[in-house]
N, C-alpha and C positions, 0 to 999 in steps of 0.2 A: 504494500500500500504506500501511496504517496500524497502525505499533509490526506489521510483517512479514506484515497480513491484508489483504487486497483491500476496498477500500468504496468503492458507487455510489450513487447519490439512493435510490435504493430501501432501502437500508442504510446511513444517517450515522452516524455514530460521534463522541461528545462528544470534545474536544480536551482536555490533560491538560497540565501542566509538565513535560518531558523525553518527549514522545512523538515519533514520528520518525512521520514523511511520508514518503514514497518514489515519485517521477514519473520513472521511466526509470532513468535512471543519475543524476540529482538527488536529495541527500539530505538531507532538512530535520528540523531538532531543534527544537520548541515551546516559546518562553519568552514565557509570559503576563505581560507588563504590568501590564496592567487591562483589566478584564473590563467590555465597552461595556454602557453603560446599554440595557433594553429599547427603543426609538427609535422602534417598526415596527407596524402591526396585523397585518401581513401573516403571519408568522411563525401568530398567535392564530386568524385567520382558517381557515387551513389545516388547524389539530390538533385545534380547536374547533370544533363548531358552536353556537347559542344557546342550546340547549336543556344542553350542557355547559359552557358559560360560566356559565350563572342557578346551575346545581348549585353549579359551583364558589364564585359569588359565596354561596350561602345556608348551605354547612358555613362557608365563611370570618365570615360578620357572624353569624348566628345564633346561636352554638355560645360568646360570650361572653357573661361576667353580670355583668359591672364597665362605667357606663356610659363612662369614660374608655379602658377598653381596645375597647368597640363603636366608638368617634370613631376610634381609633386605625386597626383592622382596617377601618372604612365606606373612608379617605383613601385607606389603603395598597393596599387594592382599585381602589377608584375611578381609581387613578395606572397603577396593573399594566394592568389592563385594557383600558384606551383608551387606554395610551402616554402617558397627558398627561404635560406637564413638569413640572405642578403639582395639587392638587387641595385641595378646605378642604370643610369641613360649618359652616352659616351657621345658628345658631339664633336664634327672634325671640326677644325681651328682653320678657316680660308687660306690662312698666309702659309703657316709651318705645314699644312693637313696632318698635322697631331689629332690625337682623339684626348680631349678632356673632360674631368667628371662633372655634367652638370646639375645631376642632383641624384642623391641614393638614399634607402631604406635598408636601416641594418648595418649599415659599415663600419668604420672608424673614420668620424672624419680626419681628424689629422693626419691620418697614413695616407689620405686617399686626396687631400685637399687640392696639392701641387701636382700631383702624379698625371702625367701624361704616355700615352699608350703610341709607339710610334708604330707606322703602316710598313709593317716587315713580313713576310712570306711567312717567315716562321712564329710570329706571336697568331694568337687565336683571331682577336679584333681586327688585325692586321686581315687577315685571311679571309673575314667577314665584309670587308671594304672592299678587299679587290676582286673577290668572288662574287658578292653577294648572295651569297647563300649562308644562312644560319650553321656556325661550326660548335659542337659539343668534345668535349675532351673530358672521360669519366678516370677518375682516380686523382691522388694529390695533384695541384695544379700550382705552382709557383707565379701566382698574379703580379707580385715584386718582390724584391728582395726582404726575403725573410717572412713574407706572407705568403702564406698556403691555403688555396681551399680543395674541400672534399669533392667534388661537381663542380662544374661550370660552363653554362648554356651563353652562346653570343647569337643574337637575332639580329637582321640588320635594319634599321629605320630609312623608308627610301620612300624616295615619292615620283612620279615621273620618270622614273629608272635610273634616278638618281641618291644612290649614297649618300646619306650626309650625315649618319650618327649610328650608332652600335646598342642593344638594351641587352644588358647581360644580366643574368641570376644564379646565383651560386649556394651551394649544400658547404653549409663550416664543418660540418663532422663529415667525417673520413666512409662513414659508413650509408650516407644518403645519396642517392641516385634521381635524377629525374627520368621521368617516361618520354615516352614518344608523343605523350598525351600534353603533357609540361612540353614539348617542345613547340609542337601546333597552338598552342595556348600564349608562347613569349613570340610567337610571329606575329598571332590576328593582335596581341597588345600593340609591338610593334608596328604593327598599320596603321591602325588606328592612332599611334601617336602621333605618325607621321599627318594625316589629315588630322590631326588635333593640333600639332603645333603649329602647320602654317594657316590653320583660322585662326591660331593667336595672335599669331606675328600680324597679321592682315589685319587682325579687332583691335590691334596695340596701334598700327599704324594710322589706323583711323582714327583712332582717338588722339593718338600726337595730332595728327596732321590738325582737327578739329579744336583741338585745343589752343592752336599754332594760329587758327583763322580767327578765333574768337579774341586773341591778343589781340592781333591783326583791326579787327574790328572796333575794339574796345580803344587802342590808338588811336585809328581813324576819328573816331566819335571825340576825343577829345582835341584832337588836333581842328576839327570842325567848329569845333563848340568855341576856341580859344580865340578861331580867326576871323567869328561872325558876331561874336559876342561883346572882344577888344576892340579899343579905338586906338591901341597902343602897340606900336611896331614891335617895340620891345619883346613888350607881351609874348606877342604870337610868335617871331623868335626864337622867344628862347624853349616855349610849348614844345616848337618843330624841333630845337635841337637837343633836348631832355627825351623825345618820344627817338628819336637816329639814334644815340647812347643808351638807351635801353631795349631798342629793337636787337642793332647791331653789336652792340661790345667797343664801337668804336672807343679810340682816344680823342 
């Protein structure tokens, strides 16, 4: 019995703080600790199938217009999902075409803050950019020096058949594996962030630009007001050359 109702596999019942269990004449009272990290696919496997996984994954990345909150929801998906320990979005750098970390769930920041990933045949990321195709490498993995993880999935983030970023997820214990299932799963992430992040970039730019006209505007109005309103040269002047030094930066 559960808090005095009968429950079987066919009917679970979430666990509560002060709930009472009842096995016979055994009588158990619920005090939650801490609530175990997700650890499992098996659990997702079960509630889920792929085709309600991808839904889940595209209200969760889509549905944001700030490109630092799409990094944020790409990570925290990408971690939910496949259980990983860890997970990071690897953007390439225009000038160097380095890959660096633009946002992660799970890591150390400080190990990972500076670290850039360069496009080498032989690194995994690397291999991800010039192939584009998703590279997995199962057992210890030497991410940097002196950092090991257990698994490690790289999916490529592309858009018009263009590369332009890496989402990797990774197993910290030696003994966890992702599936084939986790792999299909850190691609459609992947896609989706990809048309997630250039709505953002697009919603970001619009709103500069917008914000840029309404200065624009807001100048104008006063520069207006200064030169219809004064009988004084001066005035209008110095209006016009206060509104140039605050538009431009001039000296």
């Amino acid at each position: 019995l559960h808090n005095g109702r009968s429950v079987h596999p066919d009917h679970p019942a979430p666990l509560q703080n002060g709930d009472t269990i009842n096995l016979g004449d055994l009588r158990l009272v619920i005090n939650i600790v801490k609530k175990p990290e997700f650890e499992s696919t098996t659990l997702l496997t079960n509630t889920f199938d792929l085709a309600d996984a991808m839904s889940d994954i595209a209200r969760a990345v889509t549905t944001q217009l700030k490109p630092d909150d799409v990094f944020v929801k790409v990570v925290e998906t990408a971690k939910r999902l496949t259980a990983a320990g860890e997970a990071g979005i690897w953007l390439q750098d225009k000038e160097s075409k380095d890959l660096y970390l633009e946002a992660s769930e799970g890591m150390e920041e400080a190990k990972f803050k500076n670290m850039r990933l360069t496009l080498k045949e032989d690194t995994l990321a690397g291999q991800v950019i010039l192939t584009d195709k998703t590279v997995r490498s199962e057992g210890p993995v030497e991410v940097r020096t002196g950092y090991l993880v257990g698994d490690i999935v790289y999916a490529p983030i592309k858009l018009h058949g263009e590369v332009f970023g890496v989402l990797s997820a990774s197993h910290k214990q030696k003994s966890k594996r992702f599936s084939k299932r986790d792999e299909r799963l850190l691609e459609a992430i992947a896609d989706f962030a990809a048309i997630a992040i250039q709505n953002a970039r697009r919603y970001q730019a619009t709103d500069e630009a917008l914000a840029d006209r309404v200065k624009e505007l807001s100048a104008l109005d006063e520069v207006s007001r200064a030169v219809s309103s004064s009988l004084d040269l001066k005035e209008v002047y110095r209006v016009l050359v206060q509104q140039l030094k605050k538009r431009w930066q001039v000296t």
